[in-house]
C-alpha positions as CSV (number, residue, x, y, z in Angstrom):
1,X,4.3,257.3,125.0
2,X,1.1,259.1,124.1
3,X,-2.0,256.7,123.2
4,X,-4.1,257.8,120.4
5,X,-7.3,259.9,122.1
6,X,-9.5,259.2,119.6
7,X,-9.6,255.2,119.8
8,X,-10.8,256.0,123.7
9,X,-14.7,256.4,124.1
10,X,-15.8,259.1,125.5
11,X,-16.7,258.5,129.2
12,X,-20.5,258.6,129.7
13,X,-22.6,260.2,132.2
14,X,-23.5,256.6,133.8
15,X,-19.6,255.5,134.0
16,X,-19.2,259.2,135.9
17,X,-21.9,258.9,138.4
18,X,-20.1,254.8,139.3
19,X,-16.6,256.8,139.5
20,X,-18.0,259.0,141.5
21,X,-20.1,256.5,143.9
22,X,-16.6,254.6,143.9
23,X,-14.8,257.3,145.3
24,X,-17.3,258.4,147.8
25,X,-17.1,254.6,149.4
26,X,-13.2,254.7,149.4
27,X,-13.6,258.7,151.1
28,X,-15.3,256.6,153.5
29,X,-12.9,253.2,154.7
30,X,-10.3,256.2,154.9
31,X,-12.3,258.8,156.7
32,X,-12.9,255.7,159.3
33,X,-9.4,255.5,160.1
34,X,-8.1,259.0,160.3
35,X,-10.9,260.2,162.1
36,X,-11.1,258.1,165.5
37,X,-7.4,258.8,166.2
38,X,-8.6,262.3,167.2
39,X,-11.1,260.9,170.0
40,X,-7.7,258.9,171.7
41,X,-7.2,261.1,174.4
42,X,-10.9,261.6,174.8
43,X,-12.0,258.0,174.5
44,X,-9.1,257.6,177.5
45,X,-10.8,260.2,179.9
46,X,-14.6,259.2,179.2
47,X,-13.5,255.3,180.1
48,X,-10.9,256.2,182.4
49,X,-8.9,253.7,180.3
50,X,-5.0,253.3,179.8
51,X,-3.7,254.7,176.3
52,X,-3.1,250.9,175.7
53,X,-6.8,249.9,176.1
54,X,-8.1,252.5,173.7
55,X,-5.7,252.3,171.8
56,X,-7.6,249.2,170.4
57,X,-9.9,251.6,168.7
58,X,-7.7,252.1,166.1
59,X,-5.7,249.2,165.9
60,X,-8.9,246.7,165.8
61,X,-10.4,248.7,162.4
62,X,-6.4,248.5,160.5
63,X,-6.3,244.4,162.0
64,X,-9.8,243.6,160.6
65,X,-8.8,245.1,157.6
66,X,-5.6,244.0,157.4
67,X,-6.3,240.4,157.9
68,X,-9.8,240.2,155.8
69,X,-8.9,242.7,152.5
70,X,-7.4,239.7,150.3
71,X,-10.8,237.3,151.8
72,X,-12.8,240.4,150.8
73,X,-11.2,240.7,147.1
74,X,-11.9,237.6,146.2
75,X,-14.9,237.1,147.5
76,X,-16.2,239.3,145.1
77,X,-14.6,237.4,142.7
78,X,-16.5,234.5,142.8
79,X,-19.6,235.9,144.1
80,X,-20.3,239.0,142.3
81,X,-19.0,242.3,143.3
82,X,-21.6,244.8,143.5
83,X,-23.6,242.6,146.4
84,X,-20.7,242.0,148.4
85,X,-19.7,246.0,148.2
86,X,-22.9,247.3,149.1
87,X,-23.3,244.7,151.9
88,X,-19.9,246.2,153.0
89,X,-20.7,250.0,152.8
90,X,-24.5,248.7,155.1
91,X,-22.3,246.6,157.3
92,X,-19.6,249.6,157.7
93,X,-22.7,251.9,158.6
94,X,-24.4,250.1,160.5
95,X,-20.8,249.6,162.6
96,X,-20.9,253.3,163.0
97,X,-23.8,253.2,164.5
98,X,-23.0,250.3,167.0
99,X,-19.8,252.3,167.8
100,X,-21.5,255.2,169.8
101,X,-22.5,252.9,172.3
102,X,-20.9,253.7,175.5
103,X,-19.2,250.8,176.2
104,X,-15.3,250.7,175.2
105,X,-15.6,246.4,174.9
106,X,-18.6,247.2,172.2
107,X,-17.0,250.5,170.7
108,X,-13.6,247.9,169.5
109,X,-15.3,245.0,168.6
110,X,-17.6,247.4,166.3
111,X,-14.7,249.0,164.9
112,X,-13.2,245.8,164.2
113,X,-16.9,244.9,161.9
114,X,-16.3,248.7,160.6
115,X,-12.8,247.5,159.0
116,X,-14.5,244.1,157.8
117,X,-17.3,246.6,155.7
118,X,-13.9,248.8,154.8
119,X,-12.0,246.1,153.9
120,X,-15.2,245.2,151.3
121,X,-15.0,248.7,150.2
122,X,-11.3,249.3,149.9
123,X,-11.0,245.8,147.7
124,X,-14.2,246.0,145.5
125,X,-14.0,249.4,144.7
126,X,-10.4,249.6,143.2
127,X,-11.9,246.1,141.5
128,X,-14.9,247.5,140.3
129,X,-12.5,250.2,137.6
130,X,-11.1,247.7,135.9
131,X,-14.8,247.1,135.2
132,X,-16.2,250.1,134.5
133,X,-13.8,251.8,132.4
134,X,-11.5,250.9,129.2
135,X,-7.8,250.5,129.9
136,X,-6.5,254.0,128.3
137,X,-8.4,255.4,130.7
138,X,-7.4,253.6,134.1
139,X,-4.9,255.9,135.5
140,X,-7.3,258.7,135.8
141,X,-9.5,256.5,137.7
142,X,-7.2,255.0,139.9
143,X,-6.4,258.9,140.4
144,X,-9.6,259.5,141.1
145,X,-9.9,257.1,143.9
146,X,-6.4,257.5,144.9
147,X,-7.7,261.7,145.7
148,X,-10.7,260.3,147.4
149,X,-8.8,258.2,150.1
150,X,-6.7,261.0,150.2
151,X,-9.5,264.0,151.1
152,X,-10.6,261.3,153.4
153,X,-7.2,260.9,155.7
154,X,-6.9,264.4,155.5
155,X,-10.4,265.5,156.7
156,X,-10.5,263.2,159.5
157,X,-8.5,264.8,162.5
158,X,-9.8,267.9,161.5
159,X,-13.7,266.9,161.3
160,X,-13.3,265.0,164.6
161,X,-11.7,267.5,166.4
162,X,-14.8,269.7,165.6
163,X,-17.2,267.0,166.1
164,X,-15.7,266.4,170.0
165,X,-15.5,269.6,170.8
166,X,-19.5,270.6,170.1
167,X,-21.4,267.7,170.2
168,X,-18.9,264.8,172.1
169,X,-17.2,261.2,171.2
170,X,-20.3,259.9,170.0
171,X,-20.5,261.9,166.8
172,X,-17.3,261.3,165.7
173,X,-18.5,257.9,164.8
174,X,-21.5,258.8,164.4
175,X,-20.9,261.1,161.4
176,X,-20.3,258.1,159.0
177,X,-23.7,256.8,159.3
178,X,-25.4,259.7,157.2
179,X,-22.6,259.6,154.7
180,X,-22.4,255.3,154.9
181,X,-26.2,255.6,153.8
182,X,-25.6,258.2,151.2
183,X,-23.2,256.1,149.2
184,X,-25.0,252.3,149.8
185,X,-27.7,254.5,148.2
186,X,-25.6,256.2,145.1
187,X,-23.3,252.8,144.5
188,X,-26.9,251.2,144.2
189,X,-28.4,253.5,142.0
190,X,-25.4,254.0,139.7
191,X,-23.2,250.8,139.5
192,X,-24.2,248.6,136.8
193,X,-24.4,244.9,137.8
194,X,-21.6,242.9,137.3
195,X,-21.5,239.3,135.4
196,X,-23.3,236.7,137.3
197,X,-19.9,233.7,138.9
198,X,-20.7,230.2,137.6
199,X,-18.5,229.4,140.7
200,X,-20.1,227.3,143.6
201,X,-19.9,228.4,147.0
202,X,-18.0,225.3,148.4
203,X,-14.5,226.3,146.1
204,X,-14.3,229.4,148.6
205,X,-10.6,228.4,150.6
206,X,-12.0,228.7,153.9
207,X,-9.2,227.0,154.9
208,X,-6.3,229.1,153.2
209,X,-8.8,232.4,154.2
210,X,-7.9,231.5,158.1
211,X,-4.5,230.8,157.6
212,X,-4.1,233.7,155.8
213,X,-5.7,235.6,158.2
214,X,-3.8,234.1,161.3
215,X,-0.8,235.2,159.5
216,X,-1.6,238.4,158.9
217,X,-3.2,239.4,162.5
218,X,0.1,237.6,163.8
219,X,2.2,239.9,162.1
220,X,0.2,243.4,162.5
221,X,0.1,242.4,166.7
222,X,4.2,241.8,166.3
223,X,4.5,245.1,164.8
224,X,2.0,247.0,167.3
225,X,2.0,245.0,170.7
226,X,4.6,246.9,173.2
227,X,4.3,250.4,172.2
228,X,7.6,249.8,170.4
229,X,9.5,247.7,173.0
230,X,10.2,244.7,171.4
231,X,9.9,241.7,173.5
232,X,9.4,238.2,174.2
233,X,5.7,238.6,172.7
234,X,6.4,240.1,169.3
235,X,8.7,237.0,169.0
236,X,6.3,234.9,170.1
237,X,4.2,236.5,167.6
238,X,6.7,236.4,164.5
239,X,7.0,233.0,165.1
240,X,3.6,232.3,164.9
241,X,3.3,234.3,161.3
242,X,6.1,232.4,160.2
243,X,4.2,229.3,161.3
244,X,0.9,230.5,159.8
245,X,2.5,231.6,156.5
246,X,3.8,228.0,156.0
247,X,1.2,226.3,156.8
248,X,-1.0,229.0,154.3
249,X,1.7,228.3,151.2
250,X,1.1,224.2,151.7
251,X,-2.1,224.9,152.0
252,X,-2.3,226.4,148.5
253,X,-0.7,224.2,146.5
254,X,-3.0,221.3,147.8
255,X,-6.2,223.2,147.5
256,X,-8.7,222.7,144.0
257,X,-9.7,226.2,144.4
258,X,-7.0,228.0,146.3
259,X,-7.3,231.4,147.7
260,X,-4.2,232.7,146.1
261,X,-2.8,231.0,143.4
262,X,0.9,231.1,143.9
263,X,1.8,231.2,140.3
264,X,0.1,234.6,140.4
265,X,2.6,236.3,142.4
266,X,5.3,234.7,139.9
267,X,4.7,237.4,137.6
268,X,6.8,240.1,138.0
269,X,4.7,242.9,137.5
270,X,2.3,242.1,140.9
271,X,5.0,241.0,142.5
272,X,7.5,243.8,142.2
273,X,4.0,246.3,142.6
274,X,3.3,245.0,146.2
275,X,6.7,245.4,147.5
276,X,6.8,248.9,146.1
277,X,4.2,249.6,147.2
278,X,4.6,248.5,151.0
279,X,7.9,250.1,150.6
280,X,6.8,253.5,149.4
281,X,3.9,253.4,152.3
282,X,6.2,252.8,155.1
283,X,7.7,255.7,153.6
284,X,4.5,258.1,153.6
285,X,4.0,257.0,157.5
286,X,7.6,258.3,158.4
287,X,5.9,261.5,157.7
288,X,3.0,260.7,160.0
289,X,4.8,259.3,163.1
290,X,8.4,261.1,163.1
291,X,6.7,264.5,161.7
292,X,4.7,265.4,164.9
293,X,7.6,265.1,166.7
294,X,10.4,267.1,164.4
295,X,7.4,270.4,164.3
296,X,7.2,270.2,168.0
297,X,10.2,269.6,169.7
298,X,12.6,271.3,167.0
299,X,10.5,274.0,165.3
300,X,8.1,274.4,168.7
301,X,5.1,274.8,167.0
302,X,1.8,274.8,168.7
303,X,-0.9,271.9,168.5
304,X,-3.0,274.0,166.3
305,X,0.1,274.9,164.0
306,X,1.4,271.1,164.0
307,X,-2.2,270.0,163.2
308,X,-2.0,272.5,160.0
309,X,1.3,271.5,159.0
310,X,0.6,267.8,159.0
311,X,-2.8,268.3,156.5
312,X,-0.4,269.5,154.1
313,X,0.8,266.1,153.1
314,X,-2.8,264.5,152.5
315,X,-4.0,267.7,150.8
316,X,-1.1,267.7,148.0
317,X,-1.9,263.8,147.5
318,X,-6.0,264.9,147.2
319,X,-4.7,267.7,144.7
320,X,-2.4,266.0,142.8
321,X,-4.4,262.2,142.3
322,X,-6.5,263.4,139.2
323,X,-3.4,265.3,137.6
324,X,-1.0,262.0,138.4
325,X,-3.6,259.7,137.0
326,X,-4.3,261.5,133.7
327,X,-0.1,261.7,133.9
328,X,-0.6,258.2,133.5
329,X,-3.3,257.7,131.1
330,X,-1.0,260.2,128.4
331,X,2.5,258.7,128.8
332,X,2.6,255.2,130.3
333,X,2.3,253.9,133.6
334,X,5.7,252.8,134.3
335,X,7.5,255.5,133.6
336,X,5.3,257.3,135.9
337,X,5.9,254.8,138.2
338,X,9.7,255.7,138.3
339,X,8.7,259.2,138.1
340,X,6.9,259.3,141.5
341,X,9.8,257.2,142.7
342,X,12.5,259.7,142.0
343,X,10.2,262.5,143.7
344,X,9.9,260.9,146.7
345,X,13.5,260.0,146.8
346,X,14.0,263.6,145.8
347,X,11.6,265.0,149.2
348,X,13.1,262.0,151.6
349,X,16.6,262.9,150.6
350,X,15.7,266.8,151.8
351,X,14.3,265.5,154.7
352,X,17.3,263.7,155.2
353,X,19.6,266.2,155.3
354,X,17.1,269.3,156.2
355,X,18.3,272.0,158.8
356,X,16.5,273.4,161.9
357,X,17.0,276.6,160.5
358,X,15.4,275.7,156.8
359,X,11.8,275.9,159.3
360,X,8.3,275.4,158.3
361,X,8.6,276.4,154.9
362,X,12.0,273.9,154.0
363,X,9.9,271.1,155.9
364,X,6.4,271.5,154.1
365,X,8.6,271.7,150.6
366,X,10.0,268.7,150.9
367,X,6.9,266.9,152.5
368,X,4.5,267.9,149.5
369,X,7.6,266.6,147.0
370,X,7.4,263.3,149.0
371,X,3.5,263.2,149.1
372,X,2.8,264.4,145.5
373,X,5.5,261.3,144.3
374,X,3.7,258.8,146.7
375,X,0.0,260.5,144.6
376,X,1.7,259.8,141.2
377,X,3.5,256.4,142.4
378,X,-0.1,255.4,143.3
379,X,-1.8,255.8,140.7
380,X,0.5,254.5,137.8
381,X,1.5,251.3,140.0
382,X,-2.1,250.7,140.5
383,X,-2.9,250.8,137.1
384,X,0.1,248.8,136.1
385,X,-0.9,245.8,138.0
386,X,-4.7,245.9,137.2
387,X,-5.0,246.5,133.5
388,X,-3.5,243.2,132.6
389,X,-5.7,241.1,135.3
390,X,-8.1,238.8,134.3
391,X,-11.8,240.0,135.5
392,X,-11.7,237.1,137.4
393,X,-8.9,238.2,139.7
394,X,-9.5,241.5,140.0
395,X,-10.9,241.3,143.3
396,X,-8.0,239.3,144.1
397,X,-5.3,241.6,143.3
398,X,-7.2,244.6,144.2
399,X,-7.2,242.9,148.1
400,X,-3.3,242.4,147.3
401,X,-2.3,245.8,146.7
402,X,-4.4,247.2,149.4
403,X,-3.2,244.7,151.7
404,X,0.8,245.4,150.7
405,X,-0.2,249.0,151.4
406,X,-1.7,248.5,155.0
407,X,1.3,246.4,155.5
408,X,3.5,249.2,154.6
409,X,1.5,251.3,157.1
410,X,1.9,249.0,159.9
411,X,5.7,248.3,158.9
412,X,6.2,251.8,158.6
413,X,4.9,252.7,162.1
414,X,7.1,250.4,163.8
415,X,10.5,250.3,162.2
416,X,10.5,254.4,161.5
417,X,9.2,255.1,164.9
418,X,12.4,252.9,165.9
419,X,15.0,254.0,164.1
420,X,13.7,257.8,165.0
421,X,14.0,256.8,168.5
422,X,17.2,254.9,168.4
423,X,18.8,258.1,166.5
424,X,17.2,260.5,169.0
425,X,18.5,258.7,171.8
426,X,21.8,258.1,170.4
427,X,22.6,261.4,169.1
428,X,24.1,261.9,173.1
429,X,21.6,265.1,173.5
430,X,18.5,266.2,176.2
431,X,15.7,263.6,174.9
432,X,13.4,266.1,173.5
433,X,15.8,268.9,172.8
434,X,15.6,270.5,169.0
435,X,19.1,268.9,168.0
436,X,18.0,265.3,169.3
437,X,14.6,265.7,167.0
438,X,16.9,266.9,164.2
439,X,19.1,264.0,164.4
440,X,16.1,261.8,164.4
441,X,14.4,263.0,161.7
442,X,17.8,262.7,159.4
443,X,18.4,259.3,160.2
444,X,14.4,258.5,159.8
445,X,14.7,259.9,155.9
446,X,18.5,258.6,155.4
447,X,16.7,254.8,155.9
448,X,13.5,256.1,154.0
449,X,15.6,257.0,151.0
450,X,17.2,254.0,151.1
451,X,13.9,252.3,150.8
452,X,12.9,254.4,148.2
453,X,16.2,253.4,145.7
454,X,15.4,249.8,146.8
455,X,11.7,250.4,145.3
456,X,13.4,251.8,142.1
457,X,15.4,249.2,141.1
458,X,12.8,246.8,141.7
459,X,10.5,248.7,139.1
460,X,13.7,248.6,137.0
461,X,14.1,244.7,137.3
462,X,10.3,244.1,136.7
463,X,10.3,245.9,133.6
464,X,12.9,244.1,132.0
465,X,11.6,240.7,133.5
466,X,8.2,242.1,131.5
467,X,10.2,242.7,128.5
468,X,12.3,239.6,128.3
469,X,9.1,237.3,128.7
470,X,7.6,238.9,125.9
């Protein structure tokens, strides 16, 4: 449904340059993550460290910001958003900076207080639009930001493969210090101040922040310990987040000022929004972790030709954000939101059934179908949830649709990478051979598909939830 233009203000130079700032901070919590998994096999020669050990590299930025991002949201909730994102984007640079020590004990542990500044910048910033803009105009934003994280997955094995090969490990992280003190500087100058909390310090959960946070690191280790042989520790582990979420939920409804009230995620809406959402980005890392294996074992291509075929993904999400969010801003943001849905069903359903001989081309088709629904999903789900938040949550339910994403990312990794495995395995052929990777990749996408009619029909059930309550 088309909203009337001319009731919209016209967006002002000020509200641009805070976009802008905005989107520079979120280029740079994603550029953090994509970029260091370039330096793995480095990282393990300079150290003369197992793939395990520096593996932690990685995994310590996602489990900082995976267990911190809801802490983060509303922290800025009752404490005044601005000041908590610039102390992230100084606290994520000066990380970087900590990180080229050559120490692989001090380059984890600084990663892990890079995704605690991330985790600030990821939360605040989606927060912050809400803030800066009027409703008919929220999808572009969220587009906007949505391209940004995009351009800065995308960028990152491609800068840090330059960056190792001319001037060594070191710059890899060091190479977010200049750009961490351009943006502290541009979010300063441009973002207008926020409304001072009346909130003291002392209603901060502390206690429901730990719990939550046990939970959550419990569950990431579950899904990464082993290298994907489940065993007696990921059970250990499962049973500790089961433990930990129990304990958080009692925790909550005894609490004056809980962390997360639990009649929020009674409304259909958020609720229906995050599991899309983790749905859709388990999804989107199928391509990531099964892809690499499909272009070299059954198309054969060379590291330099799989490295050019995997961009393509992250570039059609940087190209289409903008478009998908001004998609959203002209006809609605949930029929957009089944929209993007029945793309990606559309590219996971080729994937599923795509033959050897369809090649490159047949492969990058139905990847950028896939990636441009997952840029279009994005942006209207985003904007669903957050226009009818309360400024007082925002940073709140910004922290929970981040966090359902990253735990669609670390879902996604694990059970895909499984069932790719299993199918490979199963499929009775040479492990490695064309045919196995074939059968692999069709079995991956089969399950992805599924996941992706399971997302639709809970956007279908939320709207009419919405509708029936009104």
């Amino acid at each position: 449904m088309n909203r009337d233009k001319q009731s919209v203000p016209a967006t002002t130079a000020g509200e641009r340059h805070a976009l802008l700032s905005l989107s520079l901070a979120m280029l740079l919590s994603a550029l953090g993550t994509s970029i260091a998994n370039v330096a793995l096999p480095t990282l393990s020669e300079v150290f003369s460290a197992s793939f395990q050990q520096v593996q932690w590299v990685v995994l310590s930025y996602l489990l900082a910001i995976t267990t911190l991002i809801v802490s983060a949201g509303r922290l800025g909730d009752l404490f005044g958003r601005r000041p908590l994102l610039l102390f992230g984007v100084g606290l994520f640079t000066l990380a970087s900076l900590l990180s080229t020590y050559p120490s692989l004990p001090v380059l984890i542990a600084a990663r892990a207080v890079q995704g605690l500044g991330a985790a600030l910048m990821m939360a605040l910033s989606m927060a912050y639009v809400a803030d800066l803009v009027p409703r008919e105009r929220t999808g572009s934003a969220m587009g906007l930001l949505g391209t940004a994280s995009a351009i800065g997955t995308a960028m990152g094995p491609s800068l840090g493969g330059l960056l190792i090969g001319t001037l060594g490990w070191q710059s890899v992280f060091a190479a977010n210090v200049p750009l961490g003190i351009v943006t502290f500087f541009l979010l300063q100058r441009h973002l207008p101040a926020a409304p001072p909390r009346q909130m003291a310090r002392s209603h901060f959960d502390y206690t429901g922040t730990l719990l939550l946070s046990l939970t959550l690191a419990a569950y990431a280790l579950a899904m990464t310990v082993g290298r994907g042989d489940w065993g007696l520790r990921n059970n250990a582990l499962l049973g500790l987040t089961l433990l930990a979420a129990t304990l958080f939920v009692v925790s909550q409804q005894r609490a004056s000022a809980p962390l997360v009230k639990l009649s929020l995620l009674g409304r259909p809406l958020l609720l229906a929004g995050m599991a899309m959402s983790t749905l859709v980005t388990a999804v989107v890392m199928a391509t990531l972790v099964v892809g690499p294996f499909y272009l070299t074992q059954a198309l054969g291509l060379s590291t330099t030709r799989l490295g050019l075929v995997m961009s393509a993904g992250p570039l059609v999400a940087a190209v289409s954000g903008v478009p998908a969010g001004q998609l959203v801003d002209h006809y609605g943001s949930h029929p957009m939101t089944l929209l993007g849905l029945l793309l990606m069903l559309a590219g996971s359903s080729a994937l599923a059934l795509l033959p050897v001989a369809a090649g490159i081309t047949g492969y990058v088709a139905a990847l950028s179908t896939t990636t441009a629904g997952y840029a279009l999903f994005q942006a209207a789900n985003n904007t669903q949830v957050m226009v009818g938040v309360t400024a007082e949550q925002r940073g709140l339910v910004s922290g929970l649709l981040n966090l359902s994403r990253n735990l669609g990312l670390i879902t996604g990794t694990a059970a895909m990478g499984a069932v790719f495995a299993m199918a490979s395995k199963s499929a009775a052929l040479p492990a490695g051979s064309p045919q196995a990777a074939s059968s692999g990749l069709h079995a991956t996408f089969a399950v992805a598909a599924a996941l992706i009619v399971l997302a639709l029909l809970l956007g279908l059930r939320s709207r009419v939830s919405q509708m029936q309550t009104v």
